[in-house]
ZALUMBA-517393 format. One line per field, with one value per residue (C-alpha): residue in one letter; x, y, z. Coordinates in steps of 0.2 Angstrom, whole numbers, plus 2048, in hexadecimal, padded with zeros to 3 digits. Layout:
# ZALUMBA-517393
residu = c(a/...)
c1 = c(X/...)
c2 = c(Y/...)
c3 = c(Z/...)
//
This chain:
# ZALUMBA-517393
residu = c(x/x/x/x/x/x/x/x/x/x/x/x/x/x/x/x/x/x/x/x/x/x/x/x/x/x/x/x/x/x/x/x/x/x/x/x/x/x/x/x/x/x/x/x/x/x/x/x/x/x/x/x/x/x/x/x/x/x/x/x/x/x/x/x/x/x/x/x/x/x/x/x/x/x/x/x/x/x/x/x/x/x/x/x/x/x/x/x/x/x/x/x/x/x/x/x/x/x/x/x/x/x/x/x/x/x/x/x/x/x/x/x/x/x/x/x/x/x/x/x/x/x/x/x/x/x/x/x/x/x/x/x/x/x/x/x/x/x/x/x/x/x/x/x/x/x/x/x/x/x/x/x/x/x/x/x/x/x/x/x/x/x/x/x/x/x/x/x/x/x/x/x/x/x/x/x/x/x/x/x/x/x/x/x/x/x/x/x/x/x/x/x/x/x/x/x/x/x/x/x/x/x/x/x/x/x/x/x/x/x/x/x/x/x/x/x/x/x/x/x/x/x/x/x/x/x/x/x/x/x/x/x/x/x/x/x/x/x/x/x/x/x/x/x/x/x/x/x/x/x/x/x/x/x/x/x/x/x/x/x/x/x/x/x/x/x/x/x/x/x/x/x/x/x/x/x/x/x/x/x/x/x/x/x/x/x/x/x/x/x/x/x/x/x/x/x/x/x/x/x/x/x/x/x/x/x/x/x/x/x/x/x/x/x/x/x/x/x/x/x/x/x/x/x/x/x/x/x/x/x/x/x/x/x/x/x/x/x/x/x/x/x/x/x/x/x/x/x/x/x/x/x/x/x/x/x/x/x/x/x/x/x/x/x/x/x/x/x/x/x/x/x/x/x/x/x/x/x/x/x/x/x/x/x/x/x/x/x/x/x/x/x/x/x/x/x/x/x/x/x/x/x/x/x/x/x/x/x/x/x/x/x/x/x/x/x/x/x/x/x/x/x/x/x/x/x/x/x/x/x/x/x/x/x/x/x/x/x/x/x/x/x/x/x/x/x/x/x/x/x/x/x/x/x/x/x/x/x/x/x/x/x/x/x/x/x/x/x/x/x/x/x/x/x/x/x/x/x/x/x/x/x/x/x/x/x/x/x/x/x/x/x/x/x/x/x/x/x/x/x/x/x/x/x/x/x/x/x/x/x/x/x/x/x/x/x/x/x/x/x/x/x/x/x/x/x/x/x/x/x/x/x/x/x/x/x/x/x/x/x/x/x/x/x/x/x/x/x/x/x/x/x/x/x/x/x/x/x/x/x/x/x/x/x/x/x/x/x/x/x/x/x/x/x/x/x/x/x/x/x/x/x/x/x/x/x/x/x/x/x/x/x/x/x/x/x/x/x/x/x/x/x/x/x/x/x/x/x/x/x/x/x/x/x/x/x/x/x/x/x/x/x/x/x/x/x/x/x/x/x/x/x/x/x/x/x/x/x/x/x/x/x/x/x/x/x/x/x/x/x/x/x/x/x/x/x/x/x/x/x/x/x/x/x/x/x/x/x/x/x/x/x/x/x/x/x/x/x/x/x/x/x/x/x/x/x/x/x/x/x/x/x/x/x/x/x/x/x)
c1 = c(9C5/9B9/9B3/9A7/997/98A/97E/98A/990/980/980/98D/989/998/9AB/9AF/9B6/9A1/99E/9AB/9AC/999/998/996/9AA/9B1/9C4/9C1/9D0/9D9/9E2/9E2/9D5/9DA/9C9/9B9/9A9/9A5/995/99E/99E/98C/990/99C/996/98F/99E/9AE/9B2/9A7/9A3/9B4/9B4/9A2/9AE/9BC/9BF/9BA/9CD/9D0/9C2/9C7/9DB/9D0/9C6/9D2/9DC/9CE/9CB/9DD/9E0/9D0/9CB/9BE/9AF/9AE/9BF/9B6/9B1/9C2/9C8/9C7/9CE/9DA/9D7/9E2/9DA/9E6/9DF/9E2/9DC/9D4/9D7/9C8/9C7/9D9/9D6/9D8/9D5/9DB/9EC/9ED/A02/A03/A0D/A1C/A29/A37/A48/A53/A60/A70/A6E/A6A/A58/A58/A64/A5D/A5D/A57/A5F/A6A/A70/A61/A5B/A4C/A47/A39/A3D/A33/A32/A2E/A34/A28/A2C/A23/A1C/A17/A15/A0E/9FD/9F8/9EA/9EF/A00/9FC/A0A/A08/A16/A14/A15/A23/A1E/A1D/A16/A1C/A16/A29/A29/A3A/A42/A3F/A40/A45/A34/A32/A42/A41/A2E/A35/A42/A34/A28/A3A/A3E/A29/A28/A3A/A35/A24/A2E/A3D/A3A/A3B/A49/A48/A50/A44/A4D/A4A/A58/A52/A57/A64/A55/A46/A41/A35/A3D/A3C/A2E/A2A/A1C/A1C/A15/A0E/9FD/9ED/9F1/A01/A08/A00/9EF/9EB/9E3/9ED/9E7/9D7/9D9/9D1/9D5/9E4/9EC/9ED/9F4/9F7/9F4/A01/A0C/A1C/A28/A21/A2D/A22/A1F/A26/A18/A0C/A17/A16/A0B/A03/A00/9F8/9FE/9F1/9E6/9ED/9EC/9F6/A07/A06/A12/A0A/9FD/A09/A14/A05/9FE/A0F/A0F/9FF/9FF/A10/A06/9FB/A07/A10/9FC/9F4/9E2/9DA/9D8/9C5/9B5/9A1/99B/9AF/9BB/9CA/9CA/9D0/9D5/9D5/9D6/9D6/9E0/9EA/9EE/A01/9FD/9ED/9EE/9E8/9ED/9F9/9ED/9DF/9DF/9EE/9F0/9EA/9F4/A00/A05/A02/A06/A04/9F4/9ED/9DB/9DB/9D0/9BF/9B3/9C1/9BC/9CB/9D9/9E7/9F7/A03/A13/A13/A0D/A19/A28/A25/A28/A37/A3D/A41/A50/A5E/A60/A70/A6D/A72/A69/A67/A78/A7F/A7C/A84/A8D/A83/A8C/A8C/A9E/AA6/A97/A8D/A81/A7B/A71/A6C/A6C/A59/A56/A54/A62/A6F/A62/A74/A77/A8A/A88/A82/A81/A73/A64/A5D/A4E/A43/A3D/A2F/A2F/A41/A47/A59/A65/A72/A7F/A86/A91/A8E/A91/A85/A79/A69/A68/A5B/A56/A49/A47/A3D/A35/A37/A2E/A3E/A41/A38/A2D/A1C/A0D/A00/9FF/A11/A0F/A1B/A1B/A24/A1C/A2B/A2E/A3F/A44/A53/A5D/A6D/A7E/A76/A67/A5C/A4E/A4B/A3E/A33/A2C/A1E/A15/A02/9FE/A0F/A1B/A28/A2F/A3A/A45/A47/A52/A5F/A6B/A7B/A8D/A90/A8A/A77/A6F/A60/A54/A48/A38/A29/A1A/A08/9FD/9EC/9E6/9F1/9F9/A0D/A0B/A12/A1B/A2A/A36/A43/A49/A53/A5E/A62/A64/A70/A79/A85/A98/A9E/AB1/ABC/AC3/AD3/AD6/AD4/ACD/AD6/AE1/AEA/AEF/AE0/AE3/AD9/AD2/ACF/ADB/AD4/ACE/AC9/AB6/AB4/AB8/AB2/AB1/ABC/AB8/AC4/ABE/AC4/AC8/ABB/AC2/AC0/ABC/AC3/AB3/AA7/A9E/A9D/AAA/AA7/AB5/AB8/AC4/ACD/AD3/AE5/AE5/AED/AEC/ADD/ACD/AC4/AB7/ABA/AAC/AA4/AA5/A9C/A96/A9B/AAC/AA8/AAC/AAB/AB1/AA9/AA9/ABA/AC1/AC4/AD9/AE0/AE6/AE0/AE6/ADD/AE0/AD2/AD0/AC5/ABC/AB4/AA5/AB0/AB7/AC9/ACF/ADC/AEB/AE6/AEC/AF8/AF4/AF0/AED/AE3/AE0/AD0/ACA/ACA/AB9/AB0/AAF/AA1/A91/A8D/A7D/A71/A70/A5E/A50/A4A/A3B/A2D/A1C/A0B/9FD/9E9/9E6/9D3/9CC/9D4/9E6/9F5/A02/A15/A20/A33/A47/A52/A64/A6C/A73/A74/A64/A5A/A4A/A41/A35/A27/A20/A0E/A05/9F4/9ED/9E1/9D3/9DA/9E9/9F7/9FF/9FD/9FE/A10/A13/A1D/A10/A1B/A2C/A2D/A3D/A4B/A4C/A37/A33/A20/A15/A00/9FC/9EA/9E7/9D4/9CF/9D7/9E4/9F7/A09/A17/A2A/A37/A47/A52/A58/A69/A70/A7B/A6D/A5E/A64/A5B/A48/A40/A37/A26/A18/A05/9F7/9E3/9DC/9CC/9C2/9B6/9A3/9AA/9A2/9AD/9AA/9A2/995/986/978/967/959/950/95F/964/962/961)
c2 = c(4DE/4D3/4E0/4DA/4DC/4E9/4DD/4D5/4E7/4E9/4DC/4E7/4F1/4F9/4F5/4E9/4F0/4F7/4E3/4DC/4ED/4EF/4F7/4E7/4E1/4EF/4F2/503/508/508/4FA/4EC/4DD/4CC/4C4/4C5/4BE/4AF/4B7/4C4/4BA/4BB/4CD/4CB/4CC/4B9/4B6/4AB/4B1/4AD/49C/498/49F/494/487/48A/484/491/497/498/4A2/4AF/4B0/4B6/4C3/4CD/4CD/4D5/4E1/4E5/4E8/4F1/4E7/4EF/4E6/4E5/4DC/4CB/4C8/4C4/4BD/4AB/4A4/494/487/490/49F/4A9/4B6/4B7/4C0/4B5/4C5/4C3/4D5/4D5/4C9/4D2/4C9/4D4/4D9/4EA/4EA/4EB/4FD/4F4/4EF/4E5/4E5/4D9/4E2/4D9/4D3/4C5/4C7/4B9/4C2/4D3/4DD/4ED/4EE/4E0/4E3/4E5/4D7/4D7/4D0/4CB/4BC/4BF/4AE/4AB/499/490/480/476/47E/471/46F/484/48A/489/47A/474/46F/469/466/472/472/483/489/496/4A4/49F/4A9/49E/48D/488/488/480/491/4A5/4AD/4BF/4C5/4BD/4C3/4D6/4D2/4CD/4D9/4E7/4DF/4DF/4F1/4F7/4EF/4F5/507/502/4FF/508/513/503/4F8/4E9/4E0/4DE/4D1/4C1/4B7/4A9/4AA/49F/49B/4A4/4AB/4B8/4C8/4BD/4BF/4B3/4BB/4AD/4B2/4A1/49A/495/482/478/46E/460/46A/46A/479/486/490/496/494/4A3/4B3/4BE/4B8/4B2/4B9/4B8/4C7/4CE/4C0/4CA/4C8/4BA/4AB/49E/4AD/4A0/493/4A1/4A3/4A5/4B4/4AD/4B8/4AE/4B7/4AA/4B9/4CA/4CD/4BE/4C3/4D4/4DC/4ED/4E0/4D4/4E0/4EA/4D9/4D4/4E4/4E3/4D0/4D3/4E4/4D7/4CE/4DD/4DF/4EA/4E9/4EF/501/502/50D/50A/502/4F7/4EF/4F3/506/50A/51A/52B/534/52F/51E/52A/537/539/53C/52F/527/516/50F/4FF/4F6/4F9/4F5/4FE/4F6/505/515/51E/521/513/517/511/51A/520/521/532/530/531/527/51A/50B/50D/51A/50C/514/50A/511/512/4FF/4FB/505/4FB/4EA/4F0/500/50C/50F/51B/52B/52C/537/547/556/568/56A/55A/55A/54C/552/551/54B/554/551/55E/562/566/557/54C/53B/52C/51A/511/501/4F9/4FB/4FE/4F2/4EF/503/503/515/51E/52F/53B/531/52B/528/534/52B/530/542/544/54F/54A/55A/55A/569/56E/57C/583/592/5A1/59A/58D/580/570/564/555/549/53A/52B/51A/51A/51F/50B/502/512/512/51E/518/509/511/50B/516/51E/530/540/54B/55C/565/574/57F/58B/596/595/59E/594/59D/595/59C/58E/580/574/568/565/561/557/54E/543/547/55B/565/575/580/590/59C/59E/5A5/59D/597/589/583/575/56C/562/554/551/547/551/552/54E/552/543/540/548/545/539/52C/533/529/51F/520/52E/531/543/549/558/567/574/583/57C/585/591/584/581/578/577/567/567/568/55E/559/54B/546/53E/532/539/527/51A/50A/500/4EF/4ED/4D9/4CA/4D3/4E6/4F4/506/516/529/536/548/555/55D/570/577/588/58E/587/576/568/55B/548/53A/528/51A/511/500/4FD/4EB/4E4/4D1/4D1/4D5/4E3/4F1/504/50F/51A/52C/534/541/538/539/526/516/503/4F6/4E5/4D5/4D4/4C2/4BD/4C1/4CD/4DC/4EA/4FA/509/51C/52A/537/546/551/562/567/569/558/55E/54F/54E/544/534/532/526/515/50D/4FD/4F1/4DF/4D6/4CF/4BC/4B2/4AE/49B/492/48F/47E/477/478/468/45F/465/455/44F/457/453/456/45B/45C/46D/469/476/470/475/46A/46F/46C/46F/469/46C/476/46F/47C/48E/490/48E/49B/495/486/47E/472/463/45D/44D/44A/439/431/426/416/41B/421/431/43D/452/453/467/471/47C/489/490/496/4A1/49C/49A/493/485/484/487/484/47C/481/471/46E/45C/44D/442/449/448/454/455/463/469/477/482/48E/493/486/479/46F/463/452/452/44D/43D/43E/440/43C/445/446/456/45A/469/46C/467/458/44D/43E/43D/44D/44B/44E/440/440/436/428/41E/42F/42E/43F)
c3 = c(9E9/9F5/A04/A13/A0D/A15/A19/A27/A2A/A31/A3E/A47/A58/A5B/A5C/A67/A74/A77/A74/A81/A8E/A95/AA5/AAF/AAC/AA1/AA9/AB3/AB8/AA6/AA7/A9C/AA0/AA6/AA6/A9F/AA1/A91/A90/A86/A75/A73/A72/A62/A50/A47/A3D/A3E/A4E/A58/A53/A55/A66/A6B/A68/A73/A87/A91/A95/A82/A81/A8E/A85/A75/A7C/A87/A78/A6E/A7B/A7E/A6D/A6A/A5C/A51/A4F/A3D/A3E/A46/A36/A30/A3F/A47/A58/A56/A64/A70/A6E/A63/A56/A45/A36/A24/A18/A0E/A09/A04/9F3/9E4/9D2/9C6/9C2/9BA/9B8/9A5/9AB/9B1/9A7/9B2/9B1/9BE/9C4/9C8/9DA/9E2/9E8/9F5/A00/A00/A12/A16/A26/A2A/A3A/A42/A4E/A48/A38/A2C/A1F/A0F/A08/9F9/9F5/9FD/A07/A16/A21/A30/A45/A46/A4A/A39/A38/A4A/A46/A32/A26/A14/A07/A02/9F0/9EA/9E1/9CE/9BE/9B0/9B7/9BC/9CF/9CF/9C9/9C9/9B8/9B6/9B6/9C8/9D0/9CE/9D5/9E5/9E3/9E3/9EF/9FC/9F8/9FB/A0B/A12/A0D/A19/A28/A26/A35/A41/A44/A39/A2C/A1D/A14/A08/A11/A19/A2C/A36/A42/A46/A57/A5E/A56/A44/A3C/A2A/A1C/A0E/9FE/9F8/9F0/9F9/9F3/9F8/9EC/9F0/9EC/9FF/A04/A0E/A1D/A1A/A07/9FD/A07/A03/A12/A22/A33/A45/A4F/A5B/A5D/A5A/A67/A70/A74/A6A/A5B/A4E/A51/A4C/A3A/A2D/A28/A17/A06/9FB/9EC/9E0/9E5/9E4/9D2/9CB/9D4/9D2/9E0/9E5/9EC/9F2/9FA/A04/A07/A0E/A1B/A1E/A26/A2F/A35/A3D/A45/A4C/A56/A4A/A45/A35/A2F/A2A/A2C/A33/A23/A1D/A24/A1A/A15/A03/A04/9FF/9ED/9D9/9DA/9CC/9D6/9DC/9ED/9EF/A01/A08/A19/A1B/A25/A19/A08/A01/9EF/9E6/9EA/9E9/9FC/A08/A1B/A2B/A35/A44/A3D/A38/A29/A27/A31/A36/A3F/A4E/A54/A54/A51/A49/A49/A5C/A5D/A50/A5A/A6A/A60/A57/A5B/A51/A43/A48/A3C/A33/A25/A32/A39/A3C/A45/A3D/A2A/A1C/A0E/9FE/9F2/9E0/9D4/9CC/9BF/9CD/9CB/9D8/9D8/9E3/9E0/9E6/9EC/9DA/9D3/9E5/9F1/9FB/9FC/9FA/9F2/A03/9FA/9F9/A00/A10/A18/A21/A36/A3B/A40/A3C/A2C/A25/A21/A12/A0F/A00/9F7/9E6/9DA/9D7/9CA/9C8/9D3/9D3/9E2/9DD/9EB/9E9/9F3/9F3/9E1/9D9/9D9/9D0/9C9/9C5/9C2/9CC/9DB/9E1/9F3/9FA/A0C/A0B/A05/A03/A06/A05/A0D/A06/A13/A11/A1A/A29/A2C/A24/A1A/A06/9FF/A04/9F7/9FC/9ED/9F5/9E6/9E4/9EF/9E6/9EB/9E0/9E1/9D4/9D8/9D5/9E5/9EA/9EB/9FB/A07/A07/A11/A0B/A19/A10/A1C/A1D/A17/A19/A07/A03/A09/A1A/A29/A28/A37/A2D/A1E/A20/A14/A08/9FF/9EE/9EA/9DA/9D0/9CA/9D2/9CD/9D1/9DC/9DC/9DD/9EF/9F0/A04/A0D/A1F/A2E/A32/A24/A27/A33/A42/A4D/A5D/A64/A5E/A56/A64/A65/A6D/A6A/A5F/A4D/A52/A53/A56/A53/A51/A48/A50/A49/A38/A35/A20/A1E/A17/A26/A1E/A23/A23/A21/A25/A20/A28/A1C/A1F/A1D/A1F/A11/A18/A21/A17/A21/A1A/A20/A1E/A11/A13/A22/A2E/A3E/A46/A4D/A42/A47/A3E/A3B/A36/A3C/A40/A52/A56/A49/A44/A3A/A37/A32/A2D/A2C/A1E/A1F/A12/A0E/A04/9F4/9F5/9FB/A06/A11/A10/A1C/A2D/A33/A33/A45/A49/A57/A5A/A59/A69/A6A/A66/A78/A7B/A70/A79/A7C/A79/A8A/A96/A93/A9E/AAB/AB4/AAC/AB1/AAA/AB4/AAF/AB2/AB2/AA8/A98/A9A/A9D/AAB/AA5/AAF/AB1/AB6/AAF/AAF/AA5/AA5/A93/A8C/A82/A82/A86/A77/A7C/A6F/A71/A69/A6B/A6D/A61/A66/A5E/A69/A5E/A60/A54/A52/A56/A55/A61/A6D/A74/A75/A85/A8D/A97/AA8/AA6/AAD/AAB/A9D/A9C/A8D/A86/A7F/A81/A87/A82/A85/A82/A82/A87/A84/A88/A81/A85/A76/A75/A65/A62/A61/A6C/A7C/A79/A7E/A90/A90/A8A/A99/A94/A9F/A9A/A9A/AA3/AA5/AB2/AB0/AA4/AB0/ABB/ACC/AD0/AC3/AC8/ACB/ABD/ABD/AC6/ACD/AD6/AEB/AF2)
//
C-alpha cells in the first residue's frame, strides 16, 4: 500500500486548525468562523491543496478555508485534498491504493438472491446506492461538469454480464458495509434509486479509465470524494463517491468494501484517521490476530475489526468522533431486538437447538429469529426455558457471512452475559482475544435470559463495537409445558384501524404465561382476496400493516405464544378499510422573470419568481461562454430548496448563462429563459482602473 511519504510529512507544522486559527483572527468565542483572512493559505502545507486554492477567486478561497477550520481538518490530510473551483473539498485517496490481492482464502459460493436489489434497511429515508454497473456519469462537480461512461465492475473481461464469482463479491461487499452503518438510519442497498436527493448518497465501484479509455477523476488513487456534502439540497451534484476498484487488489472486496465506507465517511464530513508521521493509520495488532483493530477512516483493508473512531489510539492525528458526526446526518436505528424489561423469545425447537440465518444466505431476513444487531451503547436481551442439564450459547458477528480468517472487517466484539429467572447474573464471556463469545455451562430447569453487548478488545475501547450478530447453540429441553398464554383465544386491545391509504395499525392485549416468560404475538392476515403480509412472531403488542392498497379491506386476527411454543387459538378476525389515495400532485408551475446580476467579485446574482406551491426544490443550469462565442459546459450548478428564490453562483469570471426550473416529485416544470451576465471581480480593471505611465495627468 502507497502512504505519504516522510519527507512531505516533514513539511508539516501543525494541524491546520494551528495553520488557519493564529491569534490575530482565531474565532474566540467558540463559535464557528465565517471569514478568514486569504493570508491564511500561505500558512497550509505545499501540496495539492494549496495550489489549488492560489487559484481560486478570493470568495472561493474563503468557502474552502472555514470549512477546513470548521471541520478541523488535520494537516496531514491537505496532502490528499484539492479545492474545485467553487471552493468545495474533496479527498484523492492516494494512500488507499492497494496492488496485491491476497484472497486465495475465499472460496465463493452465489447464494440464491438477487444481488442488485439488496437493502439493509429499506424503509429508511436515507439511502446509499452501491453501484456497481457503471454508466455515464455527466453535468456533476466531477471535471467541472465533464461527461465519463464509467466502467462496471468486471473480473473475467465481459463487462456486459456478472458471473457468479462477481455476484457473491457484491453480495459481500453490500453485507460489510451495512454491518458499518447498521447503528444509523440508512438503507445500504444495490438498488438503484427512483431519483436522488440530499439524504441519497451514490459510492460507484468503477475503474480509473471509462470505457472510452478517458481518465476518470484523479485517475490512479483508490478513490475519490467530496467532504460533507451529505444532506445539502445540491448533494447529488457532488455524486458519485468513486472506488476505483482497478486498485484495491484486483477486486478484492475487504478492500472494496472498506474503501466503499471510507469515501461515503467522507461525504458524511469525516476526515481521516491518522497519526504525526501518516495520514491513514493502519491499525493495531498481528493482521492475524482475531481481535486486530484498524479505524474505518484509516486504512482498514487488513483486520479483523474495523470501527468507526474517536481517535483513541496511539499518537492520532485528531479526536473526530464519528458516530456522533455520523448520527447528526442520519440518526440513529431503533432497537428491536428487546431489553432488560422487554426481552424477545429465543427461539430453540423441540431438541433444544437454536441457530440464525446471516446475511449470506437470508440478505432479506425473512427468518427474524435469534439475531439482531447491537446500537451503540445498547445490549439486546433474549429469554429462554430449558431443562436441568448442559447448555451452549455462541454468538458471532457479522463474519458468520461470508467467513473468513483474517481481513474480516467486521465492527462487533461480542460479549454475552447469562442471568437466572430473577435477574441474577451466573457468567460473562468476553473472550479478550476473540470477537466471537461463547458459554459453556451447566444450569437449572427453569427461565434464563441471555444479553449480547458490544465489548471492549485488546486493542479498542467498546465506543463503536456495533453491528450484526448470529445465535446458535444447545440447550437441555425443557419439561414439557402444554398451556398456551392467556387469553385463549387472544383478543385485540385496539381494533384494526386504518391510519392512511397503505397502512393499518391494530394491537394486541398483553398475554400472561402461567410460568412467568415472556410472551410474543403475531397478526395474521386473514384476507383471502386481497394479498397483505401479517407479521412474524414478536415482543410488541403493536402491529402495522403495509403496502396495503388504497380503499380496501383486510381483516386480521392475533395469536400469542409462550416460551415452550404453546400458542393460542387466534382471535376473532376484525376488519378495516384502507383510506383513499390523497390526490396526485401535479407537476409545480415554472418559475418567471429571472434575472442575472454581476456580483462583482466573481459571482453571478440569480434571482427569480416563484409561481408555484408545490415545488420541492428548485435546480439551476449554467453554461459558460467560450471565446469563439458558443455555449458550452452545460451542468446543472445547484439544487436549491423550495420556497428559494435566489442563489450566488461561484462562477469565477467569464461570461455565463442561467436557467431555472421548479422540481416536485412528479417531474420538472419547463425551464426559465436563459439570462446571460458577465462576471467581474473587483481589481479586474474597467473604469476604476487605476492610471500608469506617462500619459497619466495627476
Amino acid at each position: 500500500m502507497k502512504l505519504l511519504t516522510r519527507n512531505k510529512v516533514v513539511m508539516l507544522c501543525g494541524c491546520v486548525g494551528i495553520a488557519l486559527g493564529s491569534a490575530s483572527y482565531a474565532a474566540n468565542n467558540g463559535t464557528a468562523q465565517t471569514t478568514l483572512p486569504i493570508q491564511a493559505i500561505e500558512n497550509l502545507p505545499n501540496g495539492k491543496l494549496k495550489t489549488s486554492l492560489n487559484k481560486l477567486p478570493p470568495h472561493a478561497q474563503q468557502k474552502a478555508l472555514v470549512q477546513l477550520n470548521e471541520l478541523a481538518i488535520p494537516a496531514i490530510d491537505t496532502l490528499l485534498m484539492q479545492a474545485d473551483s467553487s471552493g468545495e473539498l474533496f479527498y484523492i485517496e492516494e494512500g488507499l491504493v492497494e496492488t496485491i490481492s491476497t484472497d486465495s482464502e475465499q472460496t465463493y459460493t452465489l447464494p440464491p438472491v438477487d444481488v442488485f436489489k439488496l437493502h439493509s434497511n429499506e424503509n429508511s429515508i436515507n439511502k446509499v446506492f452501491l453501484d456497481f454497473d457503471g454508466g455515464t456519469v455527466s453535468n456533476r462537480a466531477w471535471g467541472s461538469g465533464a461527461s465519463y461512461d464509467s466502467a462496471p465492475y468486471d473480473l473475467d473481461g465481459d463487462p456486459t454480464t456478472f458471473n457468479d464469482s462477481e455476484r457473491a463479491r457484491i453480495h459481500e461487499i453490500w453485507n460489510r458495509m451495512a454491518d458499518d452503518f447498521a447503528a444509523f438510519d440508512i438503507d445500504v442497498t444495490t438498488e438503484a434509486p427512483a431519483e436522488f436527493g440530499p439524504n441519497v448518497g451514490w459510492v460507484l465501484f468503477t475503474k480509473d479509465t471509462d470505457l472510452s479509455g478517458k481518465a476518470m477523476p484523479h485517475q490512479g488513487a483508490g478513490g475519490v470524494a467530496y467532504v460533507n456534502v451529505w444532506g445539502r439540497s445540491n448533494f447529488s451534484y457532488y455524486q458519485p463517491a468513486f472506488v476505483y476498484y482497478n486498485r484495491l487488489g484486483a477486486g478484492m472486496a475487504p478492500y472494496m468494501a472498506e474503501a466503499g465506507s471510507h469515501e461515503l465517511g467522507h461525504n458524511l464530513g469525516l476526515s481521516h484517521d491518522g497519526t504525526s508521521t501518516q495520514s491513514y493509520y493502519a491499525g493495531l495488532g498481528s493482521d492475524s490476530e482475531p481481535s486486530s483493530w484498524a479505524p474505518i477512516m484509516g486504512v482498514s483493508y487488513y483486520k479483523n475489526v474495523t470501527q468507526w473512531s474517536k481517535g483513541e489510539y496511539p499518537d492520532a492525528s485528531q479526536t473526530q468522533d464519528d458516530i456522533a458526526i455520523i448520527a447528526t446526518k442520519l440518526g440513529m436505528t431503533i432497537d428491536t431486538e428487546g431489553s432488560t424489561d422487554n426481552p424477545v423469545i429465543l427461539n430453540v425447537d423441540s431438541n433444544g437447538a437454536f441457530s440464525a440465518t446471516n446475511r449470506q444466505i437470508d440478505p432479506d431476513n425473512v427468518s427474524t429469529y435469534n439475531k439482531g444487531s447491537v446500537q451503540v451503547s445498547d445490549s439486546d436481551w433474549f429469554e429462554f426455558k430449558v431443562g436441568a442439564g448442559p447448555a451452549q450459547f455462541i454468538a458471532t458477528p457479522a463474519w458468520d457471512a461470508f467467513a473468513r480468517s483474517n481481513k474480516r472487517g467486521a465492527n462487533l466484539d461480542i460479549g454475552l452475559r447469562l442471568y437466572d429467572g430473577n435477574g441474577a447474573l451466573i457468567i460473562t464471556s468476553n473472550e479478550y482475544n476473540n470477537t466471537s463469545a461463547t458459554i459453556q455451562i451447566d444450569l437449572a430447569q427453569g427461565v434464563y435470559t441471555l444479553e449480547v453487548f458490544g465489548a471492549e478488545g485488546p486493542y479498542a475501547s467498546n465506543y463503536a463495537s456495533q453491528g450484526h450478530f448470529y445465535l446458535q447453540g444447545q440447550v437441555t429441553p425443557a419439561t414439557p409445558d402444554n398451556t398456551p398464554p392467556d387469553p385463549n383465544p387472544m383478543s385485540f386491545a385496539q381494533v384494526p384501524i386504518e391510519i392512511s391509504d397503505s397502512q393499518i395499525a391494530m394491537q394486541a392485549v398483553s398475554a400472561v404465561d402461567d410460568n412467568g416468560g415472556v410472551v410474543s404475538y403475531r397478526f395474521n392476515c386473514t384476507q383471502s382476496g386481497n394479498i397483505c403480509q401479517g407479521s412474524d412472531w414478536q415482543s410488541e403488542t403493536k402491529f402495522t400493516a403495509s403496502a396495503l392498497q388504497p380503499q380496501t379491506q383486510y381483516c386480521f386476527s392475533v395469536q400469542a405464544k409462550d416460551l415452550s411454543a404453546n400458542t393460542t387459538l387466534p382471535s376473532a378476525s376484525l376488519c378495516a378499510t384502507t383510506e383513499a389515495s390523497p390526490p396526485a400532485p401535479l407537476p409545480p408551475n415554472p418559475a418567471s422573470n429571472l434575472s442575472a446580476l454581476d456580483g462583482k467579485d466573481g459571482t453571478a446574482q440569480l434571482i427569480w419568481q416563484d409561481n408555484s406551491d408545490n415545488e420541492l426544490s428548485f435546480e439551476i443550469q449554467r453554461e459558460s461562454q467560450h471565446k469563439n462565442g458558443r455555449w458550452q459546459a452545460n451542468q446543472i450548478v445547484a439544487s436549491v430548496n423550495s420556497n428559494e428564490t435566489t442563489y450566488t453562483d461561484y462562477s469565477d469570471k467569464g461570461t455565463f448563462r442561467y436557467r431555472v426550473r421548479a422540481v416536485n416529485e412528479v417531474t420538472a416544470s419547463d425551464w426559465t429563459a436563459w439570462q446571460s451576465v458577465t462576471v467581474t471581480q473587483s481589481g479586474d480593471g474597467g473604469t476604476d482602473k487605476p492610471c500608469k505611465g506617462k500619459k497619466c495627468q495627476n
